[in-house]
BAROSE-459484 format. One line per 8 residues: their letters; for each residue x, y, z of C-alpha. Coordinates in Angstrom, 3 decimals. Layout:
a	X,Y,Z | ...
***
This chain:
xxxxxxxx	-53.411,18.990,31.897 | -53.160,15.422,31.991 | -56.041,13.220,33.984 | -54.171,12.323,37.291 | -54.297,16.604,37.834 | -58.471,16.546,36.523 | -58.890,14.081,38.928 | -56.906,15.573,41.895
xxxxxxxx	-58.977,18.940,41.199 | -62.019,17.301,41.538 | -61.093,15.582,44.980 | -60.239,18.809,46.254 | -63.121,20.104,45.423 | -64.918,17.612,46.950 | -62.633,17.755,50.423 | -63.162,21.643,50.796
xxxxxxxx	-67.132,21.497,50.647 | -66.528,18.610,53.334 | -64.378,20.516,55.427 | -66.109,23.354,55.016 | -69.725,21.683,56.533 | -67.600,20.402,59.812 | -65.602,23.659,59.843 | -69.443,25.223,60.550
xxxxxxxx	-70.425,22.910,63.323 | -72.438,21.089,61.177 | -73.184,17.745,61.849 | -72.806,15.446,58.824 | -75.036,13.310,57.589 | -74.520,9.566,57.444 | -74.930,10.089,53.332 | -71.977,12.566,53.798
xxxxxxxx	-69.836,11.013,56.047 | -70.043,7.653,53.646 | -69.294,10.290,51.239 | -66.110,11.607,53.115 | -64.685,7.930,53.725 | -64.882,7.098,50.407 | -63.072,10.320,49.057 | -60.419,9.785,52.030
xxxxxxxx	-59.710,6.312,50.070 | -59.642,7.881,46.505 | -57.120,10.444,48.089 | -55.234,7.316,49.533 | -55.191,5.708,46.437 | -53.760,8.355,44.555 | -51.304,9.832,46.413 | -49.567,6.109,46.638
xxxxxxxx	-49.668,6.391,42.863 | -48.507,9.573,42.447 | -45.617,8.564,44.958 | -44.733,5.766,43.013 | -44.636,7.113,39.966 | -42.252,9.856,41.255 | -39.894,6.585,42.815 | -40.059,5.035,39.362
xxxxxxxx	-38.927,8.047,37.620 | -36.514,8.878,40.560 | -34.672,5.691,40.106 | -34.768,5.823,35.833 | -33.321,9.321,36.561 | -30.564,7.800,39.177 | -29.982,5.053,36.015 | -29.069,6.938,33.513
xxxxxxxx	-26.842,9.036,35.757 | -25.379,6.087,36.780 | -24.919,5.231,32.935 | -23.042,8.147,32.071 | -21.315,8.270,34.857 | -19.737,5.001,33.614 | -18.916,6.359,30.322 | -17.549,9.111,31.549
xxxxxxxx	-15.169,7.318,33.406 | -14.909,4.822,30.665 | -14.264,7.890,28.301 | -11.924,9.325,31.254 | -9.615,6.484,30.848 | -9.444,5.921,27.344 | -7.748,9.507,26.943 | -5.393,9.507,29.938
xxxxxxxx	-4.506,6.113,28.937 | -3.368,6.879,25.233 | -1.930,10.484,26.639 | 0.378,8.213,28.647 | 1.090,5.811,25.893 | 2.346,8.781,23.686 | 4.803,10.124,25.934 | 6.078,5.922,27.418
xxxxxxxx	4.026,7.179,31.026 | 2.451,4.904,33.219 | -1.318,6.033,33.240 | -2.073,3.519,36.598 | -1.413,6.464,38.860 | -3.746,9.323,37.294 | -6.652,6.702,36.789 | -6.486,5.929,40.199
xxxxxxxx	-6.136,9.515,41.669 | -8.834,10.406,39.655 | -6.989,13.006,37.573 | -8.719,14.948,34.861 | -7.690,14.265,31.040 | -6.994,18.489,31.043 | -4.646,17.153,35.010 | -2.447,14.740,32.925
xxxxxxxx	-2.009,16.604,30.354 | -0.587,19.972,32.212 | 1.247,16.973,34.078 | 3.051,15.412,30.798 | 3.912,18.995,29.706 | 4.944,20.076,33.304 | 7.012,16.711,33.112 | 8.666,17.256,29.588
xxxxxxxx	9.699,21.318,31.106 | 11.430,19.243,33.748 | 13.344,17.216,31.156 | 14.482,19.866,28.991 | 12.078,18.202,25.999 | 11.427,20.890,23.437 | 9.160,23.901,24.216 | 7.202,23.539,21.396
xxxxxxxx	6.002,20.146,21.964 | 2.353,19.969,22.021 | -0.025,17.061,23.003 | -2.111,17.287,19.894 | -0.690,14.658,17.442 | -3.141,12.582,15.561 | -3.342,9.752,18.093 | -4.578,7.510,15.520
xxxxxxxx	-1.560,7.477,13.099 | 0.988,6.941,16.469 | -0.712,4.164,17.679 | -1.013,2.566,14.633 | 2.734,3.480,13.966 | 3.470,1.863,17.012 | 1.730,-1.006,16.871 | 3.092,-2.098,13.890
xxxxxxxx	6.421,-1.094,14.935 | 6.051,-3.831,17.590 | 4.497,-6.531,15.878 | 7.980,-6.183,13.569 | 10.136,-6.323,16.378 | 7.869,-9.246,17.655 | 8.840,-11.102,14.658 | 12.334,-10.523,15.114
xxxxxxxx	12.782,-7.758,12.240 | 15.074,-4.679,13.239 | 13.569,-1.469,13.397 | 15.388,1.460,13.253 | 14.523,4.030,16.184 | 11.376,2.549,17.193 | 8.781,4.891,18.582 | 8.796,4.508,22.330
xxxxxxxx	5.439,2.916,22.774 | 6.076,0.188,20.220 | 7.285,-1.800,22.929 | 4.392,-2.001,24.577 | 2.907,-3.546,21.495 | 5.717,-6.198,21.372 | 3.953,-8.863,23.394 | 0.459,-8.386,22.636
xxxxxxxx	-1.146,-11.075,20.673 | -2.585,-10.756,17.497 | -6.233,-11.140,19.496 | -5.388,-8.639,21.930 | -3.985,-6.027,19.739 | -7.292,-6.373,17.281 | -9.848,-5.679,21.024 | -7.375,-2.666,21.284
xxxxxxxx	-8.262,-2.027,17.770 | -11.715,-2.104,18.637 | -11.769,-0.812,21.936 | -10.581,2.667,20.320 | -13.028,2.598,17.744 | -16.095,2.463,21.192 | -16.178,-1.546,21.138 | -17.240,-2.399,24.617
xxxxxxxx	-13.372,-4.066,25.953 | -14.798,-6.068,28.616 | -17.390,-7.882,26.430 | -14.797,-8.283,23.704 | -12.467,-9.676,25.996 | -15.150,-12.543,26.738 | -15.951,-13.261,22.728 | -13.499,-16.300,21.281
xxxxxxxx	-10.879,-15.908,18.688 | -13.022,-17.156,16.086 | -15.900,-14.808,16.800 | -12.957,-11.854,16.923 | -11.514,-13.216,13.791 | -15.268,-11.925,12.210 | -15.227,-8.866,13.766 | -12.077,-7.872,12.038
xxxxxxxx	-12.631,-9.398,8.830 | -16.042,-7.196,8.772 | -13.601,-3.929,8.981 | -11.363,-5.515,5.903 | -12.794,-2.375,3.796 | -12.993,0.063,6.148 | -10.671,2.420,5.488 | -10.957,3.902,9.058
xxxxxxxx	-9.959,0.415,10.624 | -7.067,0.345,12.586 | -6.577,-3.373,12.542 | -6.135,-4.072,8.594 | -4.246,-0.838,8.721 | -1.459,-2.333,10.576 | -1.404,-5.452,8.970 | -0.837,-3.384,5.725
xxxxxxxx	1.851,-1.113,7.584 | 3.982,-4.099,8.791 | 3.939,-5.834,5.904 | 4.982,-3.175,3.652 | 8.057,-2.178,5.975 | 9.189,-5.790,6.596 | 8.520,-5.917,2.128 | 11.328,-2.830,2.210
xxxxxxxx	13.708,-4.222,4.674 | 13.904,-7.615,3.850 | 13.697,-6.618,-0.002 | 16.985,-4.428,0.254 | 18.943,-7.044,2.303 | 18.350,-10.154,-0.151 | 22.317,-10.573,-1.427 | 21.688,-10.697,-5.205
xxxxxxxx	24.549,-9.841,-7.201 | 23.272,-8.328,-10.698 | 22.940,-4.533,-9.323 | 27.081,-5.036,-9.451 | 27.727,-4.517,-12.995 | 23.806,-3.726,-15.086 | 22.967,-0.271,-15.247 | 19.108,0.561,-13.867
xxxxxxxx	16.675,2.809,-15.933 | 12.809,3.738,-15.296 | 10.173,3.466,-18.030 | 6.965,5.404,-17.481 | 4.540,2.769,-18.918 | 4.417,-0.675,-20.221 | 4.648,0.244,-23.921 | 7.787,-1.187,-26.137
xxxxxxxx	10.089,1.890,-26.779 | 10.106,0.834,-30.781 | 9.660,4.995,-31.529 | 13.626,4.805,-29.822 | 15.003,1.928,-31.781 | 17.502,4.073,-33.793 | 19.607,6.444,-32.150 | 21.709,9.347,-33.366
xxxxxxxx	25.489,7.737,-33.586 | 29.062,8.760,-35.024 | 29.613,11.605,-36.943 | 32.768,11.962,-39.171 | 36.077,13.214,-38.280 | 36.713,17.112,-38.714 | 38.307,17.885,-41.809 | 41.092,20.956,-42.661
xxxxxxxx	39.558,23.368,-43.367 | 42.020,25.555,-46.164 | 42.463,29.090,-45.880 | 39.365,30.816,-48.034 | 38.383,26.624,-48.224 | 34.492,25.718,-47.429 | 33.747,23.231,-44.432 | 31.652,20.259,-45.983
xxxxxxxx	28.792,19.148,-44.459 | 28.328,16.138,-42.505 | 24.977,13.983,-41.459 | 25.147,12.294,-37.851 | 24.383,8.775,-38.971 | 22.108,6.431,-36.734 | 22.792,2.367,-34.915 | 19.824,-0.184,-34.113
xxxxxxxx	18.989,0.199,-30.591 | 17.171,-2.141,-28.552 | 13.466,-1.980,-27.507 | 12.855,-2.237,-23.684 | 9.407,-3.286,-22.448 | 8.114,-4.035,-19.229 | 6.022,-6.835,-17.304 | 4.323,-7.746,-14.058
xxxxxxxx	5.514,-10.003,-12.062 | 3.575,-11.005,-8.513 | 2.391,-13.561,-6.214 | -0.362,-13.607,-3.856 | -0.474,-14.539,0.198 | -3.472,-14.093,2.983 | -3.117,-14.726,6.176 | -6.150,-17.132,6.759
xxxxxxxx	-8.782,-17.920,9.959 | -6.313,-20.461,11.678 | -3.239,-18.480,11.327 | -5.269,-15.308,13.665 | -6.506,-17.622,16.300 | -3.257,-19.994,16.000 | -1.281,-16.014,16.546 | 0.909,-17.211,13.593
xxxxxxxx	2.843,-13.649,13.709 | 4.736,-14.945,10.766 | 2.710,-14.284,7.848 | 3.213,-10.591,8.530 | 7.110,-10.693,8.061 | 8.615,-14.114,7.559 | 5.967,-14.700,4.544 | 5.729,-11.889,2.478
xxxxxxxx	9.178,-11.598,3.083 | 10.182,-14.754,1.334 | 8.115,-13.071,-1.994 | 10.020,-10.362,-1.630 | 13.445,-12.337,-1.653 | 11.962,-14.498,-4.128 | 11.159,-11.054,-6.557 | 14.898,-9.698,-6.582
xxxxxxxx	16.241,-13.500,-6.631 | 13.985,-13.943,-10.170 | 15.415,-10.364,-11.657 | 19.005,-11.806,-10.557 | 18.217,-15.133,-12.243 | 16.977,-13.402,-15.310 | 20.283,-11.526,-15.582 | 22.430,-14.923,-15.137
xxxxxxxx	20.175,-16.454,-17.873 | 20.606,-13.677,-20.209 | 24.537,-14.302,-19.530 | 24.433,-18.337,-19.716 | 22.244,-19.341,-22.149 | 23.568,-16.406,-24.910 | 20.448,-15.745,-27.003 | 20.594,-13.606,-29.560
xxxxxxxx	19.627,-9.976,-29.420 | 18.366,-6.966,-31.006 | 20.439,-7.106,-33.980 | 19.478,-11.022,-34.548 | 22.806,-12.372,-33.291 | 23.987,-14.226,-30.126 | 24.966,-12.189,-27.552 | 28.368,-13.810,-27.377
xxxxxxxx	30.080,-14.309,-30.608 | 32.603,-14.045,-33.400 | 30.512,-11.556,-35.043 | 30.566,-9.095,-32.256 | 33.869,-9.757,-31.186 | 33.207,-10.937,-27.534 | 33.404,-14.469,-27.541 | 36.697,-16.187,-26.956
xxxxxxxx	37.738,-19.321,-28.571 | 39.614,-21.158,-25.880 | 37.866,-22.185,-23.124 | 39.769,-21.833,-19.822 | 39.056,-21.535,-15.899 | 40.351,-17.777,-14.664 | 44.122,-17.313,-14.894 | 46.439,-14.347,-15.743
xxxxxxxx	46.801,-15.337,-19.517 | 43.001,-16.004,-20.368 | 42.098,-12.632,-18.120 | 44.457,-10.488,-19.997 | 43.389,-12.005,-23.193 | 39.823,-10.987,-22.585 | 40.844,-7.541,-21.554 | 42.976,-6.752,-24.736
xxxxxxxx	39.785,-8.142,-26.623 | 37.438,-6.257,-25.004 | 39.227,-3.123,-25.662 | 39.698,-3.794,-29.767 | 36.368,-3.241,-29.884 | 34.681,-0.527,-32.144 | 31.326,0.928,-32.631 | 28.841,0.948,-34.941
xxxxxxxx	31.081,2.635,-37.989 | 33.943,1.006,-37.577 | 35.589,3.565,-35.246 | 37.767,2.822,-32.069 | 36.328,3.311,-28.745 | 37.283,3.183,-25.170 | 35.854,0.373,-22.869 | 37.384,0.308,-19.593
xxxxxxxx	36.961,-3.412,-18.006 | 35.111,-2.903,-14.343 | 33.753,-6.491,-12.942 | 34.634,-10.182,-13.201 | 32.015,-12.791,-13.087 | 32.632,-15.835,-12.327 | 30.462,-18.918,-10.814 | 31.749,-19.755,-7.057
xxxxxxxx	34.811,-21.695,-6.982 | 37.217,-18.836,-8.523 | 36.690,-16.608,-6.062 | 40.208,-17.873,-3.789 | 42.156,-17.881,-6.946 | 41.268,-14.571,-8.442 | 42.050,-13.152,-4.982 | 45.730,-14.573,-5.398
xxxxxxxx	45.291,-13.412,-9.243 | 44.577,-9.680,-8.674 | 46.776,-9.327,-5.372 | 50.544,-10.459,-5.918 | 53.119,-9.131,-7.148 | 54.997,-11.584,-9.281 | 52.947,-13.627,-11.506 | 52.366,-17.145,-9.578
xxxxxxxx	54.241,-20.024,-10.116 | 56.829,-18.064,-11.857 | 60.585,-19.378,-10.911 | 61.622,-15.661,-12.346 | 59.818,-13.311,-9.754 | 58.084,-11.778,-12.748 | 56.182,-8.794,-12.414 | 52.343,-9.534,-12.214
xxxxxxxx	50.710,-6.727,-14.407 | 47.289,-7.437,-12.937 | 48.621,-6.688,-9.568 | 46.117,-4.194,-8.137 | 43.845,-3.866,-11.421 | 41.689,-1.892,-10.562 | 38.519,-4.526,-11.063 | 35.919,-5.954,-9.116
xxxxxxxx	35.195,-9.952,-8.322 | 31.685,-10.901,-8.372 | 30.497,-14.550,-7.789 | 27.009,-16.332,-8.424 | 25.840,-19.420,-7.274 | 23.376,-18.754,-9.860 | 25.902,-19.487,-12.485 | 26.634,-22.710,-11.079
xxxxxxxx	23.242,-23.776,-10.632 | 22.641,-23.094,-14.363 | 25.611,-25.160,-15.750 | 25.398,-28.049,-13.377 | 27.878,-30.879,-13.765 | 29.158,-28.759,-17.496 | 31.241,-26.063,-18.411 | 30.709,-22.989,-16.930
xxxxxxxx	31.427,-19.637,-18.583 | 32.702,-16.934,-16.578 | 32.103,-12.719,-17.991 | 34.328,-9.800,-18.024 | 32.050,-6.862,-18.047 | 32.638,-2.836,-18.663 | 32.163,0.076,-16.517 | 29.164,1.341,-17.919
xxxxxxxx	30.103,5.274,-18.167 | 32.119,3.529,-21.394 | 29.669,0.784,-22.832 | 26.351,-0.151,-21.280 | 25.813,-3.733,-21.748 | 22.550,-5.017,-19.717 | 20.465,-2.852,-18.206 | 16.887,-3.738,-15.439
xxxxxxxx	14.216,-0.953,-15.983 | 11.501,-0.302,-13.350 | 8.208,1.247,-13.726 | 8.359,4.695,-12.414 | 11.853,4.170,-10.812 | 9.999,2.195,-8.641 | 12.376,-0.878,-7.235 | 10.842,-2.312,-4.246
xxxxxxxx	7.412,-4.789,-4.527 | 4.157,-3.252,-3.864 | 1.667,-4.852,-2.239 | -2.190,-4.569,-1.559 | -4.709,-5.683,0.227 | -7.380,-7.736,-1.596 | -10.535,-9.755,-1.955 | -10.735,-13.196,-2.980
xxxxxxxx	-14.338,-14.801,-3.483 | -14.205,-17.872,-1.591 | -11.669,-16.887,0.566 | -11.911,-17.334,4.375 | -9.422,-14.678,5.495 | -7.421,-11.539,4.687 | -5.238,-11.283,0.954 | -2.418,-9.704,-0.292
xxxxxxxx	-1.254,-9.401,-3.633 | 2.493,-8.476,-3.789 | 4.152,-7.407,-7.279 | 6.930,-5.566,-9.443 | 7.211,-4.259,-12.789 | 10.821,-4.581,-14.132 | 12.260,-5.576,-18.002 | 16.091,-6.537,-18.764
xxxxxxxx	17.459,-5.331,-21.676 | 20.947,-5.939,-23.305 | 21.997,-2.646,-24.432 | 25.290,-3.054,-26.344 | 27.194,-6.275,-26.444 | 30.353,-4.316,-26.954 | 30.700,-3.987,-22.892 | 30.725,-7.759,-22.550
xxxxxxxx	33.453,-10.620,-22.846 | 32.309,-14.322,-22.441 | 34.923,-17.593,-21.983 | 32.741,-20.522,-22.071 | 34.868,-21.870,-19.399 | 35.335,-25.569,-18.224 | 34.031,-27.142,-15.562 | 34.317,-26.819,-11.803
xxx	36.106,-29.230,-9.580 | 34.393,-29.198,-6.238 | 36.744,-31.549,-4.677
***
């Protein structure tokens, strides 16, 4: 009992003796009546308080109602709204009829019945995953990179800034919308960065997701011509295979075997194989303060795409180089020379004679122990420029410039025509040497290994002390090997005329 209730006892106490006395036709006395008047006040007094304590607590009781009532509604449309989203529905008309979430939702199913959408379909896909799908579905299309069957909300996503799109981040995760809509970029640029390690955050998630598709795209479109004739392998680590650098070889040719006669016994003997290794290569990006609040959409695509270019351009270089520059190999000689039988003497631009000589040379080859083999000739590579005339080489019938009509016996061989800038690049203003090069199911000549098998760049998010803003690092393991020299003919070629 607290004292407010002591004390009301007390004055009724006190106001049943008095009505008692005049309730007997007693007169009171003046000492009582005083008496009387003064409790009449004290009553006065505390009834008022009483009264407004209940008003105070009546209107902190009508508050908080009043407060959930708001997040209820708040809460209310936050569901219907990402219901809709899901399903490409306009929300505006259940938040204004005051629908229930449980309303729209028999309404979206009653809706997909009506279109024949399958029965099965069930409104309870992690939300979280397709908006974030979504979103960075159409920040890709934003940024002008194609995306294959987009999920239907992403286009909702197309316009939005990167400002908006990180309060819709926020106003998922319970950020207040309204108040975040009043903050400046700069002071949302914070908010964001403070989520950089949270793996829950939908904003850095995004960024990630968009970056790594556009990494995929853009990576397989880059027009790099060494996948045309190297082989690809996988290593598992970043060790040098030395415990593989001889390999089991020929074995001698079967001998008669007389009647009651013994069959002699042979040892498979072994060739020097290459070792193949591995490395790292990377480069790092962020996308800093000013290019958020500047809604520079470009370091999402347009800049890690460029590293990702850039990473299959440097394997294609490293091919070329292998092919130009002719170092020497595993076995301690040049690539391209008398000693393995793949170099030829006269130097010459791409004609019938100095393509069939190259053939017939690449096809005297032998192996290891001195025994014939079978290299079939698959590409031609040649800098730009020869292109036109290997066309003309390769596709008539009689041998050009012949007053005869002579048969063409390249007419139709069955070979295909690669050209590489790269190749002219490297030799400048000089010569430049032009390959034949052998289907590899005969004689494997260079080959690009990939950690894992894995051929496309990875990239990760990062942090860099000192660094105002988000960072990426983006990197590929690969190694290029030459694996047999015998698949390979080089002419050192002359130099281009570009006029």
């Amino acid at each position: 009992m607290d004292k407010k209730q002591i004390r009301a006892g007390k004055i009724a106490e006190q106001q049943a003796l008095l009505d008692g006395a005049k309730s007997a036709g007693r007169e009171l006395t003046s000492e009582e009546n005083e008496k009387f008047n003064a409790l009449q006040k004290e009553i006065d007094a505390l009834t008022l308080e009483i009264e407004g304590e209940n008003a105070t607590r009546a209107a902190d009781d009508t508050a908080e109602a009043t407060r959930q009532a708001v997040q209820a509604e708040r809460q209310r449309v936050s569901d219907i709204t990402n219901l809709c989203r899901q399903f490409d529905m306009d929300p505006a008309e259940y938040i204004s009829g005051g629908n229930s979430v449980d309303q729209v939702r028999a309404a979206i199913l009653d809706s997909l019945s009506k279109t024949n959408a399958p029965s099965n379909v069930q409104v309870t896909r992690d939300e979280g995953d397709t908006f974030r799908e979504a979103a960075s579905e159409g920040l890709m299309m934003r940024a002008g990179v194609a995306v294959d069957k987009p999920i239907d909300t992403a286009r909702q996503y197309r316009n939005m800034s990167l400002r908006e799109l990180a309060i819709e981040c926020a106003e998922r995760e319970g950020e207040n919308g309204t108040e975040l809509r009043h903050m400046s970029s700069d002071d949302i640029y914070n908010m964001v960065a403070r989520a950089f390690y949270n793996p829950t955050a939908a904003f850095p998630a995004i960024l990630d997701q968009t970056i790594e598709k556009s990494i995929v795209q853009l990576y397989q479109m880059v027009p790099t011509t060494f996948e045309a004739f190297t082989t690809k392998g996988s290593l598992k680590d970043f060790k040098s295979t030395a415990d593989h650098e001889y390999a089991i070889g020929g074995v001698g040719d079967f001998l008669l075997v007389p009647e009651n006669g013994e069959i002699k016994a042979d040892l498979p003997r072994t060739e020097l194989q290459p070792s193949r290794k591995l490395d790292t290569y990377g480069k790092q990006f962020s996308m800093t303060r000013q290019a958020f609040i500047n809604d520079d959409i470009g370091f999402l695509t347009e800049v890690p795409g460029l590293y990702a270019t850039k990473a299959k351009q440097t394997i294609d270089k490293q091919v070329y180089k292998i092919l130009f520059d002719n170092a020497v190999i595993f076995d301690g000689t040049a690539l391209f020379s008398d000693a393995h039988g793949n170099l030829m003497s006269n130097a010459s631009k791409p004609d019938q004679s100095s393509i069939q000589a190259m053939i017939t040379k690449m096809q005297m080859q032998k192996d290891s122990f001195g025994d014939a083999i079978y290299v079939y000739p698959k590409t031609i590579v040649v800098p730009v420029g020869y292109g036109f005339d290997l066309q003309v080489v390769f596709h008539s019938a009689q041998v050009t410039g012949s007053n005869y009509n002579d048969v063409n016996p390249l007419y139709n061989y069955p070979i295909q025509i690669v050209e590489s800038p790269v190749l002219n690049a490297m030799a400048g203003e000089g010569a430049c040497p032009w390959f034949i090069i052998a289907d590899p199911a005969s004689v494997r000549g260079i080959q690009v290994d990939y950690l894992n098998g894995q051929e496309t760049p990875t990239v990760r998010r990062m942090e860099i002390p000192g660094t105002l803003g988000y960072v990426w690092d983006i990197y590929l393991d690969w190694g290029i090997t030459v694996r047999d020299f015998r698949g390979m003919v080089c002419n050192p070629g002359v130099a281009i005329e570009t006029e």
